[in-house]
C-alpha angles and dihedrals in degrees: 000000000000126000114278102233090190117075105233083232094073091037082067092043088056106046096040087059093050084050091055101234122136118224092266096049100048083040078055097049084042096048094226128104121273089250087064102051087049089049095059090046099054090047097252104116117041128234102228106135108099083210100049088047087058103056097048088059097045086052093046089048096236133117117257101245096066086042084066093041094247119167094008084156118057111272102270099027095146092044090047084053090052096048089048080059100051091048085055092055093048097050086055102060119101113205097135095051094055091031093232116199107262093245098214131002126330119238105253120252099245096052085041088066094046097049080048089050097045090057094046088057091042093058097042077055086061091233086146091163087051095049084044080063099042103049109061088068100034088057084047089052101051097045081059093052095047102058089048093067109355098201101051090042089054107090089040094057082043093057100038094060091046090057082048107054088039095060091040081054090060093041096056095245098132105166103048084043089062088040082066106040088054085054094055094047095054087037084059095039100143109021112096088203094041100045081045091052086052095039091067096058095051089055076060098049100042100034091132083056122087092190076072095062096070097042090050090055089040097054082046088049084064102056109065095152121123098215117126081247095051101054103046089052090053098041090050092060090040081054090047093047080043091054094044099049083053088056086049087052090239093134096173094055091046078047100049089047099046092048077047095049085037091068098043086049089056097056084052102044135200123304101049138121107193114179091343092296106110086216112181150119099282092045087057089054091048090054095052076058086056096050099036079060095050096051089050100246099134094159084064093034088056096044091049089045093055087044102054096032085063087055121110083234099061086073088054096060129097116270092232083051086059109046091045088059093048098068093044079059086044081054093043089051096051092056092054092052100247105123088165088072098033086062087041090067099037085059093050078051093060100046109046088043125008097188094066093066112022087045109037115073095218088054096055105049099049079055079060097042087047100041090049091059108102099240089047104151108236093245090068097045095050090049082045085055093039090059095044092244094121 
């Protein structure tokens, strides 16, 4: 168990407060003095009765164990740092610059692009400590096969790098999420489909970035075709240049972008997954939630997300897809100054995939954000002090 950074004393105070009760009143449901009940609070008297910690949480309406500050950091959190770091060492090998023998046997290509396909549907199930587990040797295994035979490796190496640097995305590692998505792009040079596949996850990877904004049309501009796989292509880098020109504040361009993405997605349509990008009418209107985030409208970022929540596509997207979009409306709440809801969707977050909250760093802090407003529901401040960020 780690370290609860949090005394236990501040933790009652805390949720006393949120419960409304005054010291006396929470002393009186105890059945101890109000000096008591400060003195906890201050730290200076110590909760060691199992009994007595028993009955604080049952009057504060929360389990024990987040009373006590227990599992404040997702379950696995050493092994997912270690995984992180396995994931770094093999991103650093070389084997396809120098061309190095393959040592034993090549995985076929047939089992290759199932290993590829199984990471890809790990990650859109949001089971972001597995795919920690999967991906050191699935990169392995493509540099091998790679150099094997550099050309049919090649779209292997592309798309495991994509799944790479999208799950380092959602983990906060932003530079060696970078580190993957430029892979990806040198590992595509020369395929207009392929450089448009990896351009997609370095506009993910670089969104705070406008010098994004150019390479991700750019890469767009290259793929004219009219084919399902084509547009969607196209139309999910028109939706990453749209999103970074909302973290810029140029609405009109994210506007413009997104009316531009909307046609192609109609000619899609919704559930599909083309090129593992779930590109479609009702992902275009999630993203005008995002940037209307972004551009700090959350009276328009909560109306589209009612809207397109209420659509028959939002069930065909990934379950990654949706609780992502659920804390960009938790965003959009708070800013219109509706934590009740916010809360609301953070929940729905949690439940349909933990990962997405208890793993991924921007999740967790607009918990925090969401759990410290004064009408906060309980729910959210137990899952706040589950997680360690109160």
């Amino acid at each position: 168990m780690s370290r609860d950074p949090v005394p236990i004393g501040r933790r009652v105070a805390y949720l006393r407060v949120r419960r409304r009760l005054s010291q006396q009143s929470f002393a009186d449901r105890l059945g101890k003095s109000k000096s008591w009940v400060d003195k906890v609070e201050r730290g200076v008297r110590s909760l060691e009765r199992v009994s007595t910690i028993r009955d604080v949480a049952a009057v504060l309406r929360v389990d024990v164990a987040a009373l006590l500050g227990r599992d404040v950091q997702p379950t696995g959190v050493a092994e997912h740092r270690e995984g992180v770091a396995r994931i770094r060492v093999a991103l650093s090998a070389y084997p396809m610059a120098f061309g190095r023998p393959a040592g034993r046997e090549v995985m076929s290509a047939e089992r290759l692009a199932r290993e590829v396909r199984q990471v890809w549907m790990t990650y859109q199930h949001a089971r972001y400590p597995r795919l920690v587990e999967l991906l050191p040797t699935v990169v392995t295994e493509v540099h091998r096969a790679h150099v094997h035979d550099p050309e049919a490796g090649r779209a292997a190496v592309v798309e495991v790098y994509r799944v790479t640097a999208a799950l380092l995305v959602k983990l906060g590692e932003g530079s060696l999420a970078w580190l993957a998505a430029d892979r990806a792009m040198s590992a595509a040079a020369g395929d207009r489909v392929l450089l448009g596949c990896a351009a997609v996850q370095l506009g993910q990877a670089l969104r705070a970035s406008a010098r994004a904004g150019p390479v991700l049309l750019a890469a767009a501009s290259q793929i004219a075709d009219g084919t399902p796989d084509g547009m969607s292509l196209r139309g999910s880098l028109l939706v990453q240049a749209a999103l970074v020109a909302a973290r810029a504040g140029d609405d009109r361009a994210a506007g413009d972008l997104l009316d531009e993405a909307a046609e192609l997605a109609a000619r899609v349509g919704d559930g599909h997954d083309r090129c593992w990008t779930a590109f479609g009418p009702t992902a275009v209107e999630l993203a005008r939630v995002t940037a209307a985030v972004e551009l700090g409208d959350g009276p328009q970022a909560v109306a589209r997300h009612e809207e397109a929540t209420g659509r028959d596509g939002w069930r065909w997207l990934p379950i990654e897809h949706r609780a992502a979009h659920l804390i960009d409306a938790a965003r959009g709440y708070l800013q219109a100054d509706d934590p009740t809801n916010a809360a609301r969707v953070l929940l729905r977050a949690d439940s349909i995939a933990p990962a997405e909250i208890r793993h991924r760093p921007a999740a967790r802090d607009v918990v925090a954000q969401v759990a410290r407003a004064p009408d906060a529901p309980p729910m959210i401040t137990q899952l706040a002090i589950g997680l360690g960020v109160l």
